[in-house]
LOTOR-418520 format. One record per residue (C-alpha): residue in three letters; y negated, z, x negated. Coordinates in Angstrom, 1 decimal. Example, Ala and Ser with C-alpha at 12.3 -4.5 7.8 and 13.67 -1.06 7.14 Angstrom:
 type  north     up   east
  ALA    4.5    7.8  -12.3
  SER    1.1    7.1  -13.7
END
This chain:
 type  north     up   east
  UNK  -44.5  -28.8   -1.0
  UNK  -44.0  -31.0    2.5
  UNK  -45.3  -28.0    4.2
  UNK  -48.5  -28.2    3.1
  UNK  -48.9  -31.8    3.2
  UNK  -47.5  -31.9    6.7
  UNK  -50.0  -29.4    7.5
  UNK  -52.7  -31.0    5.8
  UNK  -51.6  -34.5    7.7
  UNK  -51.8  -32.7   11.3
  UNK  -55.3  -31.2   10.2
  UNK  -56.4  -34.6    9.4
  UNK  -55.3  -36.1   12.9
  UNK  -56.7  -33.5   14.2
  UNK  -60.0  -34.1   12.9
  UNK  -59.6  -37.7   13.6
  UNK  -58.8  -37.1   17.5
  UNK  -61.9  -35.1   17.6
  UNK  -64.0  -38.0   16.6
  UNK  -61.8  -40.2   18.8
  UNK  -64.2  -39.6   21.9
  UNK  -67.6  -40.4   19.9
  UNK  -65.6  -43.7   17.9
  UNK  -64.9  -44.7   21.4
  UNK  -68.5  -43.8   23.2
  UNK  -70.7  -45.4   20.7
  UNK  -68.6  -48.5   20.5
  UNK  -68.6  -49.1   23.8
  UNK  -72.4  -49.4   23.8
  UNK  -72.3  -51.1   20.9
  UNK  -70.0  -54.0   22.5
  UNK  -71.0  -54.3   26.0
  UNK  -74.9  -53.2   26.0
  UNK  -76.3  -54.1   22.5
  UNK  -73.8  -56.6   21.5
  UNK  -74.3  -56.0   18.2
  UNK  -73.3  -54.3   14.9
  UNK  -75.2  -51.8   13.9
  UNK  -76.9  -52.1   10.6
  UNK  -75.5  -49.7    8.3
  UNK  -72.3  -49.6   10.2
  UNK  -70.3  -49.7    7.3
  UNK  -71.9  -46.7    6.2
  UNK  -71.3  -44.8    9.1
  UNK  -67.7  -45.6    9.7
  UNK  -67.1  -44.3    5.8
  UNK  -69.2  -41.2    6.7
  UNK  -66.9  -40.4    9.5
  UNK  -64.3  -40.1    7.1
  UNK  -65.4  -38.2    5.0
  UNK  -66.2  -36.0    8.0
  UNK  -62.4  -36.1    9.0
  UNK  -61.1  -35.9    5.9
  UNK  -63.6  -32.7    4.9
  UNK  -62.8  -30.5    8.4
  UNK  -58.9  -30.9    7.6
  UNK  -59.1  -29.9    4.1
  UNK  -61.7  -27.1    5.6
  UNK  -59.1  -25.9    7.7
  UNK  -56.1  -26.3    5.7
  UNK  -58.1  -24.1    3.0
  UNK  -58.6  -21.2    5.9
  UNK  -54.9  -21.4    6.8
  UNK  -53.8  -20.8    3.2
  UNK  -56.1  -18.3    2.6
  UNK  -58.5  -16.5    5.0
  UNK  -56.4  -16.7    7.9
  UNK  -53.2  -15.0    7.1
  UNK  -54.9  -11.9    5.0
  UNK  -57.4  -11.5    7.9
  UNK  -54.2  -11.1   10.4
  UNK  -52.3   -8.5    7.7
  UNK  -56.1   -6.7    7.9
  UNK  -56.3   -6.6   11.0
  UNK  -52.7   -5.6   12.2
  UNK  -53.0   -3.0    9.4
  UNK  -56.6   -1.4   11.2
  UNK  -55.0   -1.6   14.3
  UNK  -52.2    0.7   13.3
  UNK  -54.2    3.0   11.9
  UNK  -56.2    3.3   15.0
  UNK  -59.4    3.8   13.5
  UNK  -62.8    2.9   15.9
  UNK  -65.0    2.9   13.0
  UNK  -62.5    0.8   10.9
  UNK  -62.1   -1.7   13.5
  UNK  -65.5   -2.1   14.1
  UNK  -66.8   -2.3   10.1
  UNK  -64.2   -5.3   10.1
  UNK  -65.0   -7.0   13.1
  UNK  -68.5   -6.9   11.9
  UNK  -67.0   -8.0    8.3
  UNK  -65.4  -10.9   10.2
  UNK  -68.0  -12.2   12.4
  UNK  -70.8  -12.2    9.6
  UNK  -67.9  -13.6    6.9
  UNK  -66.7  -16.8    9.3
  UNK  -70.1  -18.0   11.0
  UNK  -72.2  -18.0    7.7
  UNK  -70.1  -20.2    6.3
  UNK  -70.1  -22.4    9.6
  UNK  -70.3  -26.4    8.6
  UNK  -72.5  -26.5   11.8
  UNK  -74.6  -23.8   11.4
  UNK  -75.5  -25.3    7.5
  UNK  -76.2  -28.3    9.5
  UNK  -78.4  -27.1   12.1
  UNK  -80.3  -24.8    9.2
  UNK  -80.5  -27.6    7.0
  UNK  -82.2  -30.0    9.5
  UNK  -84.9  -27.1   10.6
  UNK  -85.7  -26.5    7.4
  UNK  -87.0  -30.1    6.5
  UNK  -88.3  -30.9    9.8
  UNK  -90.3  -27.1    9.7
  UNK  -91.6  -27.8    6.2
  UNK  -89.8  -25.2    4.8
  UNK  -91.6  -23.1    6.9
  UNK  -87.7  -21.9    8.4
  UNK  -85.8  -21.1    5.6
  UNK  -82.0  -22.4    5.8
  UNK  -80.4  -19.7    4.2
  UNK  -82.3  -16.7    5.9
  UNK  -81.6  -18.4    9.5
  UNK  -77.9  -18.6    8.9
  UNK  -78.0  -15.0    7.6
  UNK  -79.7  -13.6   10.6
  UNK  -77.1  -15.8   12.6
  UNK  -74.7  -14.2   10.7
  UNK  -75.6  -10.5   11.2
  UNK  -76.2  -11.2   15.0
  UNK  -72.7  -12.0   14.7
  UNK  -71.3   -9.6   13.0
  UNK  -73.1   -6.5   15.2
  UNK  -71.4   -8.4   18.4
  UNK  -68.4   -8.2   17.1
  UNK  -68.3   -4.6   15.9
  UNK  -70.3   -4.0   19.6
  UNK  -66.8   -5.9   21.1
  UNK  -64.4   -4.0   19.6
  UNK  -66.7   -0.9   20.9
  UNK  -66.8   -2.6   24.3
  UNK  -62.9   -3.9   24.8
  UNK  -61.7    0.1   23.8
  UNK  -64.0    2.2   25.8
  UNK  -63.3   -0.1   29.2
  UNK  -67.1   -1.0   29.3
  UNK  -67.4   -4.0   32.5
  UNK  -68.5   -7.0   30.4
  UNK  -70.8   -8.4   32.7
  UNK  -73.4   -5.5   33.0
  UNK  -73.5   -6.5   28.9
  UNK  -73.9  -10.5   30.2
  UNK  -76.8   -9.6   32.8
  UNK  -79.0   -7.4   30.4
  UNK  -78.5   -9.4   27.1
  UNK  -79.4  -12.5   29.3
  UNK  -82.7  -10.6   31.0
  UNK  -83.5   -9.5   27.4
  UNK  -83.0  -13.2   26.3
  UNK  -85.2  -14.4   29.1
  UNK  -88.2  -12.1   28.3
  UNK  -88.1  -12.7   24.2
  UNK  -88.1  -16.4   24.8
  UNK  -91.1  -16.0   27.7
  UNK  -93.2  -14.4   24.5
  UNK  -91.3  -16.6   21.6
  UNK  -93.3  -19.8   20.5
  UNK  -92.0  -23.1   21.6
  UNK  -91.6  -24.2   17.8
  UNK  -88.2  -22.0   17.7
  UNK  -87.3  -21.6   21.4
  UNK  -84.8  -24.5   20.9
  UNK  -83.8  -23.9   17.6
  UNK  -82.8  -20.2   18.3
  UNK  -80.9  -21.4   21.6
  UNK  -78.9  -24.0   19.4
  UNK  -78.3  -21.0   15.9
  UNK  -76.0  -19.6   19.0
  UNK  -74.4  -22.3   20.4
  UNK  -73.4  -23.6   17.1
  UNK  -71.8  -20.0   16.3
  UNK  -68.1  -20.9   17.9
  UNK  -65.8  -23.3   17.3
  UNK  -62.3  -24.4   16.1
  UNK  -62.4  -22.1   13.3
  UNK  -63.9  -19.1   15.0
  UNK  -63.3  -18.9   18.8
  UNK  -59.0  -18.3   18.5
  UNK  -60.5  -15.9   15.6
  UNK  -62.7  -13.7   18.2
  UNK  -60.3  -14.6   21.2
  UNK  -57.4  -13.5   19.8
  UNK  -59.0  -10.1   18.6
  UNK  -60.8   -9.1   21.9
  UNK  -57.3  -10.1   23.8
  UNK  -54.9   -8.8   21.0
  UNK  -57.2   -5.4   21.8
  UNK  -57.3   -5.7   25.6
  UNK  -53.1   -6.0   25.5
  UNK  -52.4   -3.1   23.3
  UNK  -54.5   -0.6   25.4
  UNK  -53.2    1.3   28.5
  UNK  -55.5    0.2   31.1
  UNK  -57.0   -3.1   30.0
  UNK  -56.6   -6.3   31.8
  UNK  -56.7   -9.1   28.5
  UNK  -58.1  -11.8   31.1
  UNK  -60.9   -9.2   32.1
  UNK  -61.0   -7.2   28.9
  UNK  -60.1   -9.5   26.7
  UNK  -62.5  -12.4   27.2
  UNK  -66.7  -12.2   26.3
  UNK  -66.8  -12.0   22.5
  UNK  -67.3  -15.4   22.1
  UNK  -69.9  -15.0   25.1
  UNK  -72.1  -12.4   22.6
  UNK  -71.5  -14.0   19.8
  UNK  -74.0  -17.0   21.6
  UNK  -76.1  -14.5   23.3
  UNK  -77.1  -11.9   20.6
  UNK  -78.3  -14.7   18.2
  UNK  -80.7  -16.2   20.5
  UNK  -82.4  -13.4   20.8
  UNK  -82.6  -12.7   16.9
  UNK  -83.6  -16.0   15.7
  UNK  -86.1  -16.4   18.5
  UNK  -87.7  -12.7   17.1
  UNK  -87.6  -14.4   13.7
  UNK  -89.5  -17.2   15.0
  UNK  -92.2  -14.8   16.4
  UNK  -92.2  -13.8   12.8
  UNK  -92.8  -16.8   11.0
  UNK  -95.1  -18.5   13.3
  UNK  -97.2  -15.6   13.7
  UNK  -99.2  -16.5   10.6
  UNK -100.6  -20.3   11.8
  UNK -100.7  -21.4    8.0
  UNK -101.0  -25.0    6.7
  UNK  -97.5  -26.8    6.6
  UNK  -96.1  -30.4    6.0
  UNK  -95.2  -31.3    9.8
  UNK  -91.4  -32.7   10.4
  UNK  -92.5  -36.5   10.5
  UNK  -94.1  -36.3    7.2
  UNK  -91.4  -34.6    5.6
  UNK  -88.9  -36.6    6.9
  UNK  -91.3  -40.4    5.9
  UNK  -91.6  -38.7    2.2
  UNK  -87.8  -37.2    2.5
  UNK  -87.1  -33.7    2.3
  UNK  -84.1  -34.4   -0.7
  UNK  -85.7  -37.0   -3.3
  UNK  -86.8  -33.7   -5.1
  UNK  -82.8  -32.6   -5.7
  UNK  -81.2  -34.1   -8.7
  UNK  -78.6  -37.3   -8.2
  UNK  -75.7  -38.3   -9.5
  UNK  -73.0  -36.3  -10.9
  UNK  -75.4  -32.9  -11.7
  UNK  -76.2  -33.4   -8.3
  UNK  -72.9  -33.0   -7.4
  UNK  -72.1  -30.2   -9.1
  UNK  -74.8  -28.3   -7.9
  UNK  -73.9  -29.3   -4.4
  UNK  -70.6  -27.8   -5.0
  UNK  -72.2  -24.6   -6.4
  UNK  -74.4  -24.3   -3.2
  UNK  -70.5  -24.6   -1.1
  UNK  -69.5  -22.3   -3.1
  UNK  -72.4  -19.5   -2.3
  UNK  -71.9  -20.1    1.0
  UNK  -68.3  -19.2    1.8
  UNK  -68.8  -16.4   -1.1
  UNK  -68.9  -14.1    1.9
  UNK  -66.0  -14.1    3.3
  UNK  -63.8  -14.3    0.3
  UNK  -66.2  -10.8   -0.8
  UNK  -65.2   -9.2    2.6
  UNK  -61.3   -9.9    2.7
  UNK  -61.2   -8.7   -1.7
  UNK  -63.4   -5.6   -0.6
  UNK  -61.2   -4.1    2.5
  UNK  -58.1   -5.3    0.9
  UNK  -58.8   -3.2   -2.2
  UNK  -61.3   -0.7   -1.3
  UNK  -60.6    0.3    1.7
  UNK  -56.6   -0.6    2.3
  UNK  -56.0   -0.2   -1.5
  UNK  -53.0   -2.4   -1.5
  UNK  -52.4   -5.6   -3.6
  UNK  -53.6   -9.4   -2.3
  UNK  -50.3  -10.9   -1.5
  UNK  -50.1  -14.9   -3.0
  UNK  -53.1  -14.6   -4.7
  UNK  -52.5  -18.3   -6.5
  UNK  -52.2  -19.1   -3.0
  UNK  -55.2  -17.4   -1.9
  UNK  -57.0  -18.9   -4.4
  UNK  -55.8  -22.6   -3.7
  UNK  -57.0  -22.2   -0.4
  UNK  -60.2  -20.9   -0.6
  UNK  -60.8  -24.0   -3.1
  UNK  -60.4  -25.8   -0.2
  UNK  -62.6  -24.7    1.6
  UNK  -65.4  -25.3   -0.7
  UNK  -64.0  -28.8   -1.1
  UNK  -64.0  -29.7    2.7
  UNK  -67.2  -28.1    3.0
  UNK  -68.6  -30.1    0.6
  UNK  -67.1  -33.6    1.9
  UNK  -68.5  -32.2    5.5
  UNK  -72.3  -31.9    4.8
  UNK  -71.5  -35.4    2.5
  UNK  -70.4  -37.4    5.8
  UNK  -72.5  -35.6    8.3
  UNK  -75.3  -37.9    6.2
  UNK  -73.3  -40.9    5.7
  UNK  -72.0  -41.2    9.4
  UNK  -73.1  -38.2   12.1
  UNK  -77.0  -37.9   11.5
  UNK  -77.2  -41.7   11.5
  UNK  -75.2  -42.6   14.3
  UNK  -77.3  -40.0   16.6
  UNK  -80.6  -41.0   14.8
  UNK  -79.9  -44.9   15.8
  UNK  -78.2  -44.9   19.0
  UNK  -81.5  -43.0   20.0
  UNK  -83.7  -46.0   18.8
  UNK  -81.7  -48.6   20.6
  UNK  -80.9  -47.2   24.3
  UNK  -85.2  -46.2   23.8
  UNK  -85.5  -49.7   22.9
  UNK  -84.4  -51.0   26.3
  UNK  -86.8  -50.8   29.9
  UNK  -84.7  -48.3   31.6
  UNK  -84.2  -44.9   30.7
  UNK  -80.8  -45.0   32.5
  UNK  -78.6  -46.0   29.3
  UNK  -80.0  -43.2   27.6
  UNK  -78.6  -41.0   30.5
  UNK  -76.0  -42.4   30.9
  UNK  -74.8  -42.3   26.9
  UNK  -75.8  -38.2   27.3
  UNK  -73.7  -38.2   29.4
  UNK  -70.4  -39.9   28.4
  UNK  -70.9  -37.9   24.6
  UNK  -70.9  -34.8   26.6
  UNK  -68.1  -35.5   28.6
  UNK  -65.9  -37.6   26.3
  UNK  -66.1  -34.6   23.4
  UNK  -65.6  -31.8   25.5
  UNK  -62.7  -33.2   27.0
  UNK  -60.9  -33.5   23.4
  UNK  -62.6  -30.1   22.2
  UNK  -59.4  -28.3   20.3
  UNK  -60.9  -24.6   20.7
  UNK  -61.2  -25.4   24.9
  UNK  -57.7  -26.3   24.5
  UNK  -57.0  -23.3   23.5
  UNK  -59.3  -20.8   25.5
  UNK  -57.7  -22.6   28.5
  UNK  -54.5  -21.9   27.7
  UNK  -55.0  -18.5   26.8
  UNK  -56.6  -17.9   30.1
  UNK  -53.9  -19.6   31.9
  UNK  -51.3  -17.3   30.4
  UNK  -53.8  -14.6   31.0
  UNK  -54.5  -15.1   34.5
  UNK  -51.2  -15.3   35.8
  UNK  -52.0  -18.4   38.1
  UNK  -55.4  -17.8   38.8
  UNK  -56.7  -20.4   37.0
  UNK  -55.6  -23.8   35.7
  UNK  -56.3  -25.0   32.1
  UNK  -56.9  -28.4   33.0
  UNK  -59.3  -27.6   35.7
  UNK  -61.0  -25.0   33.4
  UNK  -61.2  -28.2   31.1
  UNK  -63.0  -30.8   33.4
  UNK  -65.2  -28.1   35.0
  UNK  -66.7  -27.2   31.5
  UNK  -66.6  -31.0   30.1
  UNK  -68.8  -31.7   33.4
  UNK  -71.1  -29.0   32.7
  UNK  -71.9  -29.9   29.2
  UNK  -72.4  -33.8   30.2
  UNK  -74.6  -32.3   32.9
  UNK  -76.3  -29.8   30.1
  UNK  -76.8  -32.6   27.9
  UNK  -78.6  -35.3   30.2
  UNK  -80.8  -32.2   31.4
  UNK  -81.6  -31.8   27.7
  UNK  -82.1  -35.8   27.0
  UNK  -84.7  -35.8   30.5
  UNK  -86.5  -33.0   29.5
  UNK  -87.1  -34.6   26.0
  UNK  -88.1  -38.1   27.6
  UNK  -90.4  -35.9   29.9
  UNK  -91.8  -33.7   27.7
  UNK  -91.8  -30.9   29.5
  UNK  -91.5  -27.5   28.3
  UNK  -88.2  -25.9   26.7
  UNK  -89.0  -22.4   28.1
  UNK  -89.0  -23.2   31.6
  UNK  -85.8  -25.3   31.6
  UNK  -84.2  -22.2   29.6
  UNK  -85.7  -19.4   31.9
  UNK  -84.5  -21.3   34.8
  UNK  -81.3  -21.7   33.6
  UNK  -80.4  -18.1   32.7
  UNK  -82.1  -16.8   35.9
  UNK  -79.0  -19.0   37.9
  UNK  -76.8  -17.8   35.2
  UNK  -77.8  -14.4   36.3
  UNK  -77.5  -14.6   39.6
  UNK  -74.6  -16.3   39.6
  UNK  -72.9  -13.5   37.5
  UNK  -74.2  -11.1   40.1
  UNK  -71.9  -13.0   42.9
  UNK  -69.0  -13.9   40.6
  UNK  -65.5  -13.0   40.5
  UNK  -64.7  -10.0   38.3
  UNK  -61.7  -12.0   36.4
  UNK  -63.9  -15.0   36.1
  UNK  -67.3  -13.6   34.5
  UNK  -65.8  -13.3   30.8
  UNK  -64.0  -16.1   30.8
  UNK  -67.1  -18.6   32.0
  UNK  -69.5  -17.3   29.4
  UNK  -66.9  -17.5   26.7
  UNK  -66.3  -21.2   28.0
  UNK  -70.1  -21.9   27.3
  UNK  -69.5  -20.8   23.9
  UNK  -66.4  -23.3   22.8
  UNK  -68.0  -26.3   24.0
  UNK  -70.0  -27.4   20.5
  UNK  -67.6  -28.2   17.5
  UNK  -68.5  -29.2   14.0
  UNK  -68.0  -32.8   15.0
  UNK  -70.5  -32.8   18.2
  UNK  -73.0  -30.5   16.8
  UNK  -74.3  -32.5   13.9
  UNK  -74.2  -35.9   16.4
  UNK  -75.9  -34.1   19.4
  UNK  -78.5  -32.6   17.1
  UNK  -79.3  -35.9   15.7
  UNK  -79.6  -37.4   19.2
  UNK  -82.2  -35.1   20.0
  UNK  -84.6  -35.4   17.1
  UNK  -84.0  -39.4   17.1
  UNK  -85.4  -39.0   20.3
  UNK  -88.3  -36.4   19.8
  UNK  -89.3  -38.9   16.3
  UNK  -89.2  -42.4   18.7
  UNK  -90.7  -40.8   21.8
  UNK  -94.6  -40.6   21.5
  UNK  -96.1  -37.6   21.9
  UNK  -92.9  -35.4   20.8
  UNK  -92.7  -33.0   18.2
  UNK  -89.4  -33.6   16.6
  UNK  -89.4  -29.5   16.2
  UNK  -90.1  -28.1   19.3
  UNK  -88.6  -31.5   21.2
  UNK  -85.6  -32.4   19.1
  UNK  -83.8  -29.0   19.4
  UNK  -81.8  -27.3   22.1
  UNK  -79.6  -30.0   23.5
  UNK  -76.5  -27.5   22.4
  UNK  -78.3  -25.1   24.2
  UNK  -78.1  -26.9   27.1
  UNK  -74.4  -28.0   26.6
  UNK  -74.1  -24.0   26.4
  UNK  -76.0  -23.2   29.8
  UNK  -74.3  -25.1   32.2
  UNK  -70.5  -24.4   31.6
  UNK  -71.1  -20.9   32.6
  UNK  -73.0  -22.7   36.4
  UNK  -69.6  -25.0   37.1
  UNK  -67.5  -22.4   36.2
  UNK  -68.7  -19.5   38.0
  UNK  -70.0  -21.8   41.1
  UNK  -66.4  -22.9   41.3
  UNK  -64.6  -19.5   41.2
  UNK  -67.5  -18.5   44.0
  UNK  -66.7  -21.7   45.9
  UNK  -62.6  -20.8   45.7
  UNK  -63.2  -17.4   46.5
  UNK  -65.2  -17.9   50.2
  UNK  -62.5  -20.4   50.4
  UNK  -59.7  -17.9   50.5
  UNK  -61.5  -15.5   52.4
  UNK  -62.2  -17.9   55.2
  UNK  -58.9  -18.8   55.2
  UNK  -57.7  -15.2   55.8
  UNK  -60.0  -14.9   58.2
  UNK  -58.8  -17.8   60.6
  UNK  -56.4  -16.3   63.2
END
């Protein structure tokens, strides 16, 4: 029994060093700009937790349970060399990990109320889902036939560029946030380690070339289909409750309270990891045919999943939302837009620094590169890109300018910038744009943005509030690849001097 609780006691810190950087941000502000408490505070520091305590049972639940019988699948495909197999569960996978994404329900959730219901939750994270799941099995595909990944990069991103040129502005944001939200602790080291794991067992492969640029689809391909579901929804321009209404009235006085609210809540947690406990029963036994091993502890574990699922979306209203919602009405409260720059900033710098999936992407790509590239210096290049993404994302909020142009901008320089790139580098930097949002900064950097769109006059809280994440997203991919250029004509002037 001290296993588990040792594990479940690491999980926790671990959850609780991932808030670290936010704890420390916000009450800085607090103390030396607003000199003040917040009201509510209380509140908030309970709701963070909860957070903490919900994202370590959350993971202890996937490490009793879905992780180990997705490795013995896996291993198992891989031996019986099977392209179709491999690909059917690497589709199973991706659709099975990201629907059940705390994120992605918090991202769903909040476009539903602030639409109207015109964006239905559970039909965005589905489409999410299956964009996922297609770029997997499209991986898998990619990684054994030798395919170079950035000819996939350039044309999903043109493709990207031209839907959100004819997408309405109501989803552009939205859509560019379902992806970013896509990868994190629980399933970038998932899709790493399968596109790597692939690369290494194939004569011919190079993992660090290879190997890297699922986690780069997996952010692409659903920005394209969410945006196509926008251009769906909002063809029809039909009467709807616009996002400040909804939110004065509140979107969740309808729902019962109390304990049956509870228990419903609990049944809704339970519908949404449903999937992938469905996908590991139905290749175990249909298509391996052999027994579940530990069920009882199969079972344990996926309980606590639902449990820390449950506690998640409970302190992402208690403590996450609120924080982001009122830090946004205080820095706007002051003269100088400066603070609210400069508090962009230091959230996007101070989280990405302690992001646990980076960590790991950099290590892997240390090991991978064999002293190419440094995991620290992978680390602050990306943590600067994201603090850069996000203050980008804050200005063009206070601004008001449009989403698309920011967007189409951007991917045009990632473009071009992929062109004059660094084979070994091009997987790695889009992956890195991928690991930079966790389930502990999404929730707080979505908030951010709509407390800003609802305080700003003449802001939409839809088409303003979203796609700060998909600016965190963007500009990873520019330090990145502009420093592997920059190191590159650096050697070869070198070589070059007699």
């Amino acid at each position: 029994m001290a296993g588990p609780i040792r594990d479940f006691a690491y999980a926790l810190l671990h959850a609780l060093r991932n808030l670290l950087p936010i704890i420390l941000v916000v009450v800085a502000f607090q103390a030396l700009l607003f000199r003040e408490w917040p009201e509510g505070g209380l509140a908030m520091a309970g709701g963070l937790l909860v957070v903490a305590l919900g994202v370590a049972l959350f993971l202890q639940g996937l490490e009793l349970s879905i992780f180990p019988v997705g490795k013995r699948l896996a291993n198992q495909f891989a031996r019986r060399g099977s392209m179709p197999l491999l690909m059917a569960f690497g589709f199973a996978i991706g659709f099975s990990a990201v629907v059940a994404e705390p994120a992605l329900i918090a991202v769903a959730e909040q476009a539903r109320e602030i639409s109207g219901g015109r964006i239905d939750a559970l039909t965005l994270r589905l489409i999410v889902a299956c964009s996922v799941g297609l770029v997997m099995a499209l991986g898998v595909f990619r990684v054994i036939l030798g395919h170079p990944i950035h000819w996939y990069m350039i044309g999903g991103y043109v493709l990207v560029v031209t839907v959100t040129f004819f997408a309405p502005e109501e989803i552009v944001g939205l859509a560019y946030d379902s992806g970013g939200v896509t990868t994190n602790i629980v399933t970038v080291p998932l899709i790493a380690a399968l596109g790597i794991g692939l690369a290494a067992s194939i004569r011919g492969r190079n993992p660090l070339i290879d190997g890297f640029g699922l986690v780069a689809l997996a952010v692409m391909v659903p920005m394209i289909s969410v945006q196509l579901y926008g251009i769906l929804v909002y063809a029809d321009p039909g009467s709807m409750t616009s996002g400040a209404e909804l939110v004065a009235l509140g979107g969740e006085a309808t729902k019962p309270s109390g304990p049956m609210g509870m228990v419903l809540e609990l049944f809704g947690m339970l519908r949404d990891v449903l999937p992938i406990l469905l996908a590991v029963l139905f290749f175990q036994y249909a298509v391996l045919r052999h027994p579940l091993a530990k069920p009882l502890k199969v079972g344990i574990g996926f309980a606590l999943v639902i449990v820390g699922l449950y506690a998640f979306v409970i302190g992402l209203k208690l403590g996450l939302f609120p924080i982001g919602q009122r830090m946004a009405e205080q820095l706007i409260g002051y003269d100088s837009w400066l603070w609210v720059y400069l508090f962009a900033f230091a959230i996007g710098f101070a989280t990405t620094m302690a992001e646990p999936a980076l960590i790991a992407i950099g290590q892997q790509a240390e090991e991978a590169a064999a002293g190419k590239i440094q995991g620290n210096a992978i680390r602050l290049l990306v943590a600067l890109g994201v603090a850069i993404g996000i203050t980008l994302g804050v200005h063009r909020i206070i601004t008001g300018d449009s989403i698309h142009h920011y967007i189409i901008g951007g991917y045009l320089l990632v473009i071009m910038l992929t062109a004059l790139a660094p084979r070994y580098i091009v997987a790695l930097a889009f992956d890195l744009g991928g690991v930079t949002t966790s389930e502990v900064t999404v929730p707080l950097v979505t908030a951010l943005g709509i407390g800003l769109a609802s305080q700003i006059e003449g802001r939409s809280v839809l088409i303003d509030g979203f796609g700060l994440i998909a600016f965190a997203s963007i500009f990873p991919i520019v330090t990145v690849m502009s420093y592997a250029i920059l190191i590159e004509r650096v050697a070869h002037w070198r070589e070059a001097q007699p």
